[in-house]
C-alpha positions as CSV (number, residue, x, y, z in Angstrom):
1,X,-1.2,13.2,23.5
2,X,-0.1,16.2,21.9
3,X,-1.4,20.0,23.3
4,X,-0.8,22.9,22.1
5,X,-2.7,26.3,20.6
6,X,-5.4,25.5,18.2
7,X,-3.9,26.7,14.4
8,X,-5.8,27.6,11.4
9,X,-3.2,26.3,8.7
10,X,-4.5,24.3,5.8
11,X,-4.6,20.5,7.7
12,X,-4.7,18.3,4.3
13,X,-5.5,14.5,4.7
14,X,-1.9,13.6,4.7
15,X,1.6,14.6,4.2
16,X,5.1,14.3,4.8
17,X,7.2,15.1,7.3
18,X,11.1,16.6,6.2
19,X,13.2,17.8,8.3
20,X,17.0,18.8,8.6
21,X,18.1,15.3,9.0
22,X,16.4,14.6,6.1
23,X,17.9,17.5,4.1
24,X,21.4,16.2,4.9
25,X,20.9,13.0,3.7
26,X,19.7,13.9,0.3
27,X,22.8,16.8,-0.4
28,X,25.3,14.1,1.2
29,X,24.4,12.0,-2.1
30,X,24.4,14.7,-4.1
31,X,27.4,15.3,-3.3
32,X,28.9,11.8,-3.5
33,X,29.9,9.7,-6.8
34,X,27.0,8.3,-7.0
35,X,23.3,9.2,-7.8
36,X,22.2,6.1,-8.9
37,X,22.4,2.9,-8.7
38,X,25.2,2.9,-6.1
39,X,25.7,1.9,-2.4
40,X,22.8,3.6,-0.9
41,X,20.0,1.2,-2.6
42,X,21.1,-1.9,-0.6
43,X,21.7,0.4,2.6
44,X,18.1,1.6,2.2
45,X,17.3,-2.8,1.3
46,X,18.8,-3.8,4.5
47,X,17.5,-1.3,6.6
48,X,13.9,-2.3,5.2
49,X,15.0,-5.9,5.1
50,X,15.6,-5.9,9.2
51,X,12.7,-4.0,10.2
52,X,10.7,-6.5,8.5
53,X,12.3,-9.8,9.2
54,X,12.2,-10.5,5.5
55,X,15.1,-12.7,4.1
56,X,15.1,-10.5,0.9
57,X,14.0,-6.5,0.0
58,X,14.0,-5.0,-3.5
59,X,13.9,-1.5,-4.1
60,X,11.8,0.0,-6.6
61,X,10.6,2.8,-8.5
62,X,7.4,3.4,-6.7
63,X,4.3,0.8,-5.4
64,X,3.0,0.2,-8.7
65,X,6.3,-1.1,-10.1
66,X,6.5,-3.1,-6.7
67,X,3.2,-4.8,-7.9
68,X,3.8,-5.0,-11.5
69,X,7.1,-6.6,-10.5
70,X,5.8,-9.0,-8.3
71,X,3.1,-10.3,-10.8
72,X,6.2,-10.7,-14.0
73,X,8.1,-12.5,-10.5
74,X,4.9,-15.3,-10.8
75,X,5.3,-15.1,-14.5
76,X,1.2,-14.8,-15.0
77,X,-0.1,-14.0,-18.7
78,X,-3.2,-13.9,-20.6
79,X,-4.7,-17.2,-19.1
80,X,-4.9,-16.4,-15.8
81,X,-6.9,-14.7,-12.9
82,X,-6.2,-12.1,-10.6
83,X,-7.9,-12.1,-7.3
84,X,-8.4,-8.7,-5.3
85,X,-10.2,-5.9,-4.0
86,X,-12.2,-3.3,-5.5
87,X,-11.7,-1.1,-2.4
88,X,-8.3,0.3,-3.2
89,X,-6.1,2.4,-5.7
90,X,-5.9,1.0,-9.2
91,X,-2.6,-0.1,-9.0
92,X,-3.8,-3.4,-7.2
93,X,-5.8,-4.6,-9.9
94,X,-3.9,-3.0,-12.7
95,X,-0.6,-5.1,-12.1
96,X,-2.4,-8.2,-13.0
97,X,-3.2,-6.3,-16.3
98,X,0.4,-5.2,-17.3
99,X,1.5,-9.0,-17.4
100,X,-2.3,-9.5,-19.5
101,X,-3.5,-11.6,-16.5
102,X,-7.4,-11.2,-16.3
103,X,-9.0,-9.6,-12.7
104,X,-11.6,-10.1,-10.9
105,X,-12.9,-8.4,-7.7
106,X,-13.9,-9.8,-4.2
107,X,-16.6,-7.5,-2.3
108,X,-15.2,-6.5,1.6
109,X,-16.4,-7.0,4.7
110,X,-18.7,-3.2,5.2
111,X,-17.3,-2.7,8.5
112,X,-13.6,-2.9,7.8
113,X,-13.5,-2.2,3.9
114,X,-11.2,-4.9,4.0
115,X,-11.5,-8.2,1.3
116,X,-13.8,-10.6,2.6
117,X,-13.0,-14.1,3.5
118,X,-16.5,-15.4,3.0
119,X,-16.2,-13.8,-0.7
120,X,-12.7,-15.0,-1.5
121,X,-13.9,-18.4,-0.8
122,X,-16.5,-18.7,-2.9
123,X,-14.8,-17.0,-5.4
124,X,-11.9,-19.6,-5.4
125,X,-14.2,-22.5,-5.3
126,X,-16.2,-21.5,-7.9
127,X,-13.2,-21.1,-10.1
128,X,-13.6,-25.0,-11.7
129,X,-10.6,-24.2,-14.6
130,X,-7.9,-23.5,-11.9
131,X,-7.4,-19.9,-13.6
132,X,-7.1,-18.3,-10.6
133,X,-3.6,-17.8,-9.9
134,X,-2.4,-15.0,-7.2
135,X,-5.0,-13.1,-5.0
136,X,-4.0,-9.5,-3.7
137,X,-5.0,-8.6,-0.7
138,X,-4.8,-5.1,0.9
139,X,-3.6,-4.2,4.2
140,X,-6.6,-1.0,3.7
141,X,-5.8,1.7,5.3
142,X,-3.0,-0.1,7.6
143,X,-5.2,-2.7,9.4
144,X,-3.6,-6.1,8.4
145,X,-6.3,-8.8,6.6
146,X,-6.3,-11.9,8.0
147,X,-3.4,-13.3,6.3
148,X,-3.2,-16.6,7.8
149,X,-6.3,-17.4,6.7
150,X,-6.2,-16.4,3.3
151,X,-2.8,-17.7,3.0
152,X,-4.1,-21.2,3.7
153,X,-7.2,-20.7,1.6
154,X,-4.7,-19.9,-1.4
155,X,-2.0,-22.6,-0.5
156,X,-4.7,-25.3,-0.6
157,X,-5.2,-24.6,-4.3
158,X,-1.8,-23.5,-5.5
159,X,-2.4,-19.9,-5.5
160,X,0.2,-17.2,-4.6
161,X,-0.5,-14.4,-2.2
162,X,0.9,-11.1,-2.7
163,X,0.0,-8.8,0.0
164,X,-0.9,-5.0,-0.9
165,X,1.4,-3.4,2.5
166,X,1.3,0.3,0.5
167,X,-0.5,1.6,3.8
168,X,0.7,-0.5,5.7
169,X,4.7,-0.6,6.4
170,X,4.7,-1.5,10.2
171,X,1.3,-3.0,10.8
172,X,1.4,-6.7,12.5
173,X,-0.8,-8.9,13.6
174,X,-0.8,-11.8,16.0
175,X,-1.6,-15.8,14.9
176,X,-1.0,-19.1,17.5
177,X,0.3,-17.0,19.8
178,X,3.1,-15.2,17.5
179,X,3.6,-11.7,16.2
180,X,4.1,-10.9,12.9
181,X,5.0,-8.1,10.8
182,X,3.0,-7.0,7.8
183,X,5.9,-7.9,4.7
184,X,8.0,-10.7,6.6
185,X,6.5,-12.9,4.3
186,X,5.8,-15.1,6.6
187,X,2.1,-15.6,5.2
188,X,2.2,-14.6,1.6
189,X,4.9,-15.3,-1.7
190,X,5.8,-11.0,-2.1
191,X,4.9,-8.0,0.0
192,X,4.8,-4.5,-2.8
193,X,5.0,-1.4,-0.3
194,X,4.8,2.5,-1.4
195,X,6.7,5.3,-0.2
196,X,5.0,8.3,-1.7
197,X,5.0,11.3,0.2
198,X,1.6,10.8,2.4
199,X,3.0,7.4,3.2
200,X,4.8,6.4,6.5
201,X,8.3,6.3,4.4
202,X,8.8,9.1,2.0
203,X,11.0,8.8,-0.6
204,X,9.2,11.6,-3.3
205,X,8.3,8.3,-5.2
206,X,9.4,4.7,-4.2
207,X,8.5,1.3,-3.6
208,X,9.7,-2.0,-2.4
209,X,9.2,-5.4,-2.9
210,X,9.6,-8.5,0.3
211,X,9.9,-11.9,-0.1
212,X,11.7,-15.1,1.4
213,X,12.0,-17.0,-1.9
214,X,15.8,-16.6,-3.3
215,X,14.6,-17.2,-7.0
216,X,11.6,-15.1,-6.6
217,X,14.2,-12.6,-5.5
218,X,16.8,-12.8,-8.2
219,X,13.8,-12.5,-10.8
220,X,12.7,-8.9,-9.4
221,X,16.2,-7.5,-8.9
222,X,16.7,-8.8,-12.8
223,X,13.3,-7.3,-13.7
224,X,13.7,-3.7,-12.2
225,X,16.8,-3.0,-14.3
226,X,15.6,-3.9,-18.1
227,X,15.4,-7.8,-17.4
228,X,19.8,-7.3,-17.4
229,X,21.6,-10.5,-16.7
230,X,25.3,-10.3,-15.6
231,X,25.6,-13.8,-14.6
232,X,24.1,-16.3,-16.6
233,X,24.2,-16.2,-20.5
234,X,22.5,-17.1,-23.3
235,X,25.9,-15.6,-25.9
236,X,28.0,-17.4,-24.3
237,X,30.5,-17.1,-27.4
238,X,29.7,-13.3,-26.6
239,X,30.1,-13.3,-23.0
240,X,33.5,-14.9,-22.3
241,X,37.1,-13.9,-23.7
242,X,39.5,-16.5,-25.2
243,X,40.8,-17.4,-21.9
244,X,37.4,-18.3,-20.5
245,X,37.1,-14.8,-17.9
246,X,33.5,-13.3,-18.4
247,X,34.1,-10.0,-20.6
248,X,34.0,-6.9,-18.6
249,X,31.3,-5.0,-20.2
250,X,29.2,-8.0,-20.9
251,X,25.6,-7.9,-20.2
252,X,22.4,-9.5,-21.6
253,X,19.0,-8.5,-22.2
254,X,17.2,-12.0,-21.7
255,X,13.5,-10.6,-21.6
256,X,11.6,-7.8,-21.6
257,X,11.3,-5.6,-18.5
258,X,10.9,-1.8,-17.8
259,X,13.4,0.9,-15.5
260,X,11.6,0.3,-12.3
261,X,15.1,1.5,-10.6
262,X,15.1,3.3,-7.0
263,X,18.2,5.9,-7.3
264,X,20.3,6.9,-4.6
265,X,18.4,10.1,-3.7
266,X,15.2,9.0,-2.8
267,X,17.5,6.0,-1.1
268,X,19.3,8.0,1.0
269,X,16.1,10.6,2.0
270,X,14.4,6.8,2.6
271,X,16.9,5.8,5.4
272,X,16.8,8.9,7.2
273,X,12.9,8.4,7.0
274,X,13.2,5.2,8.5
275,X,14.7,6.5,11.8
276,X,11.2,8.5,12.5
277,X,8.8,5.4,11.7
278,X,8.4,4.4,15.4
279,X,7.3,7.8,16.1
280,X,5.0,8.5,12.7
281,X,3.6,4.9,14.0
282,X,3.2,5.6,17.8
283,X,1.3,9.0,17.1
284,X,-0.4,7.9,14.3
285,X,-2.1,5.6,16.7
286,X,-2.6,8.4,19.1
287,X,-4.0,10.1,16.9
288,X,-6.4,7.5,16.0
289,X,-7.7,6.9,19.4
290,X,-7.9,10.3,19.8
291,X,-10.2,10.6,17.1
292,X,-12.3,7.2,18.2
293,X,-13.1,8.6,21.0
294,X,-14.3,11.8,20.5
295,X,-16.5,10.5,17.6
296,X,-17.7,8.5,20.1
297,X,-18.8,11.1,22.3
298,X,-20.1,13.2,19.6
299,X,-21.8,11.6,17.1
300,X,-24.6,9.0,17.4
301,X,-22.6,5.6,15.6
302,X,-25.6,5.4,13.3
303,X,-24.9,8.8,11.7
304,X,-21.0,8.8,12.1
305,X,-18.5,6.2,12.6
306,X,-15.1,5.0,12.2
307,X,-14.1,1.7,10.4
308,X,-13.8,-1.1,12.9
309,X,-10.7,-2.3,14.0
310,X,-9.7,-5.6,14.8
311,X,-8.0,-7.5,17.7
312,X,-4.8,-8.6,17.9
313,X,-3.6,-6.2,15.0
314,X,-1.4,-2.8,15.1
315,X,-2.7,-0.8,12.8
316,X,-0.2,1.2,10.7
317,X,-3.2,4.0,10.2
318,X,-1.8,5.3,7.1
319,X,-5.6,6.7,6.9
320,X,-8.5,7.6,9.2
321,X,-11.6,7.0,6.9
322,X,-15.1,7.9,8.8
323,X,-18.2,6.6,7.4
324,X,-21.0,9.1,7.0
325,X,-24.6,8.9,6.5
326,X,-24.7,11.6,4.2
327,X,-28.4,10.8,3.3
328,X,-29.5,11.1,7.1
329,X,-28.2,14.3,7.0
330,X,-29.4,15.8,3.6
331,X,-26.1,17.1,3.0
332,X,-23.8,15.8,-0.5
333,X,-20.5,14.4,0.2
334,X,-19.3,17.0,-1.9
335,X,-21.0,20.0,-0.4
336,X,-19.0,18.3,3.0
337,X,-15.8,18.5,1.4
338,X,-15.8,21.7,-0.2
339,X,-16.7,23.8,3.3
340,X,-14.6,21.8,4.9
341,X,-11.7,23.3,2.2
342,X,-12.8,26.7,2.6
343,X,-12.0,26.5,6.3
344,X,-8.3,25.2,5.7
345,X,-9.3,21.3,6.0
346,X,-8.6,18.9,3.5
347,X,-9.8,15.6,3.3
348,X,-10.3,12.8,0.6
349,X,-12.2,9.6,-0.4
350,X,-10.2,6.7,-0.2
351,X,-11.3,5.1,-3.0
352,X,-13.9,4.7,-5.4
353,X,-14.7,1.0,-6.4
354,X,-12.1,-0.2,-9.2
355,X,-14.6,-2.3,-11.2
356,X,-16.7,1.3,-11.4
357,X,-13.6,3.0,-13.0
358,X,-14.5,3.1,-16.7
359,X,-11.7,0.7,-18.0
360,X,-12.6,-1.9,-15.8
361,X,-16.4,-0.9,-16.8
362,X,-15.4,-1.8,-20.2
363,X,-13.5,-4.8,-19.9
364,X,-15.5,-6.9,-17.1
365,X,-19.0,-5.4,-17.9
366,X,-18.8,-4.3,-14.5
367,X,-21.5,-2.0,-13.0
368,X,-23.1,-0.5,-10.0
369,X,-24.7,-3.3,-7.6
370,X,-22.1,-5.9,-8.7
371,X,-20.6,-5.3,-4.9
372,X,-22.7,-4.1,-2.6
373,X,-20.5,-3.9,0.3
374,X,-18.1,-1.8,-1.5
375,X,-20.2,0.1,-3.0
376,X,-22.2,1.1,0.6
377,X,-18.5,1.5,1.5
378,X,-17.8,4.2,-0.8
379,X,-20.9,5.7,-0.4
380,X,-20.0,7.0,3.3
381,X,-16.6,7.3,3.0
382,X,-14.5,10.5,4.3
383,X,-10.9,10.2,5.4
384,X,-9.7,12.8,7.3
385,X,-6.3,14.5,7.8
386,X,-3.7,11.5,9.4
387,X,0.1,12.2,10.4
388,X,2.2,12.6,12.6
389,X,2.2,16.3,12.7
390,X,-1.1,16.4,13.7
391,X,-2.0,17.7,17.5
392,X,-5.0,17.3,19.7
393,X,-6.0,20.6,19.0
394,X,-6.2,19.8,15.3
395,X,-8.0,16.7,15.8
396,X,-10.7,18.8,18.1
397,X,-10.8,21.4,14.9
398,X,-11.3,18.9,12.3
399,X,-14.6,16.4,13.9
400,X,-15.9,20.4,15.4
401,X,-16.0,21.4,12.2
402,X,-17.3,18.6,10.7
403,X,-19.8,18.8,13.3
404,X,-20.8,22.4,12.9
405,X,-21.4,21.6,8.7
406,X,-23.5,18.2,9.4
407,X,-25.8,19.5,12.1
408,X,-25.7,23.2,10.1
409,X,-24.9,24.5,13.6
């Protein structure tokens, strides 16, 4: 572990992590011919596409295009369902809406926060029409579901998984014996990964997209770039001169897709990222034992704890959520977060239930009690700074502190 003098700097829940290297990068684009839509992309794509044993990476303009893409990839519409979460950021229910796909939330497993097996299985057997057509699970936090399991659940009635990996870009977990690693696609049809700033990769705004299905492939390299085809026409009187060559400057807009483009920028500052990820991952994890164990020696588990992990994962611990028992202690959540501010510590709630969120309110007729374990979830729910920078010293400051406001020391 990291030692060294205790600081009292703002410590916010996460961040990123620049340095010179970084810098360099970025100005060595600038200064090139190209800004976007050049060389870099695929350098960043193979770099991403090695790490994680996936046959095919597409770069995009930031997670929620990654999931938007991969739900116009499965070509869903208005007569079909959308499994996930309701622990999570909008974005993993909202892509089923941008296609006009209808959603519906599984409740989690309390201890983990992560979508429950149990819940997903009733939910898919119940579903007599066959609407149900992709499930979305989320890698919460950076602990890896059980993909294996769901992916066989969903493959025995011709559903497509697409795995949430936004917090989780180097997570694996183990299955007969064999490691895998979160977004090889070897359990689920597309992988949609983040790479905002307080993510593991930054790239200011980014995303990406795995998979190991060619056509899947072609369909989100067409659909990030205004559904442009430069191969195959539809004009073909158009598209080829008198001699039979394809013209030059032909292109063709054959549906109707958004700009979900990476440029060359956030490209380049993504590779140079990429070199530090072993590290952000190894202390990241340092960090979280760290943590484990001090809880553990001060706090009784029934008043504060940490979500349980699981075996045979790695967990990318993109966040370090504690769950509180605020009523034990008399004290709002609020009241929690707003000393802890004063003192220079940020910290967050990671997330409030989607179906609460007043859209989803609206169009589900969703409402407080419909999932209980989510709902106790978010109730207790306090992450806490997590990166890299982070030293023991911080750590100690952040549960002492904590400490001092519960117990009004």
């Amino acid at each position: 572990m990291e030692q060294t003098k205790n600081r009292t700097g703002f410590l916010p829940y996460g961040r990123q992590n620049i340095d010179d290297d970084d810098i360099e990068a970025v100005v060595k684009v600038l200064k090139s011919d190209w800004l976007t839509q050049g060389p870099t992309i695929e350098l960043f794509e193979d770099r991403l596409k090695e790490q994680l044993n996936a046959e095919y990476v597409i770069a995009c303009a930031n997670g929620t295009a990654a999931l938007h893409l991969t739900m116009m990839a499965l070509g869903l519409n208005k007569d079909d369902i959308v499994l996930t979460t309701p622990i999570t950021f909008i974005a993993s229910a909202n892509c089923a809406r941008f296609v006009g796909a209808s959603v519906k939330f599984v409740d989690v497993d309390y201890d983990t926060a992560l979508i429950s097996y149990e819940k997903l299985e009733e939910a898919i057997y119940a579903d007599k029409d066959n609407k149900i057509k992709a499930v979305v699970p989320v890698h919460f936090t950076g602990l890896p579901v059980d993909l294996p399991k769901i992916y066989q659940l969903c493959q025995n009635n011709g559903i497509a998984v697409v795995d949430d990996c936004c917090h989780a870009l180097g997570a694996w977990f183990e299955h007969d014996g064999n490691r895998y690693l979160i977004g090889g696609n070897n359990y689920s049809s597309m992988s949609a990964f983040s790479f905002h700033p307080v993510k593991h990769i930054a790239t200011g705004e980014g995303g990406a997209v795995s998979t190991n299905d060619k056509e899947l492939a072609e369909k989100l390299r067409r659909f990030r770039n205004h559904g442009i085809n430069r191969e195959v026409f539809v004009n073909t009187e158009m598209a080829y001169s008198q001699i039979g060559e394809i013209n030059p400057w032909y292109h063709e807009m054959q549906e109707l897709c958004p700009n979900y483009r990476m440029n060359d920028i956030q490209a380049a500052l993504g590779i140079s990222q990429h070199n530090k990820l072993d590290h952000s991952l190894k202390r990241r994890n340092e960090i979280a034992r760290y943590y484990t164990g001090k809880i553990a020696e001060m706090f009784d588990p029934e008043e504060v704890r940490p979500l349980k992990q699981k075996e045979g994962v790695y967990n990318a611990y993109h966040l370090y959520v504690l769950q509180i028992n605020f009523k034990k202690f008399n004290i709002p959540r609020a009241e929690l977060m707003n000393k802890l501010r004063e003192i220079n510590i940020g910290t967050q709630v990671h997330y409030i239930p989607v179906h609460l969120q007043p859209y989803y309110r609206n169009l589900l007729n969703s409402k407080p009690g419909d999932f209980p374990n989510a709902e106790r979830y978010y109730e207790q729910a306090l992450s806490i700074p997590m990166y890299p920078q982070l030293t023991d010293c911080d750590c100690d400051r952040v549960l002492d502190d904590i400490k001092k406001i519960l117990y009004r020391d």
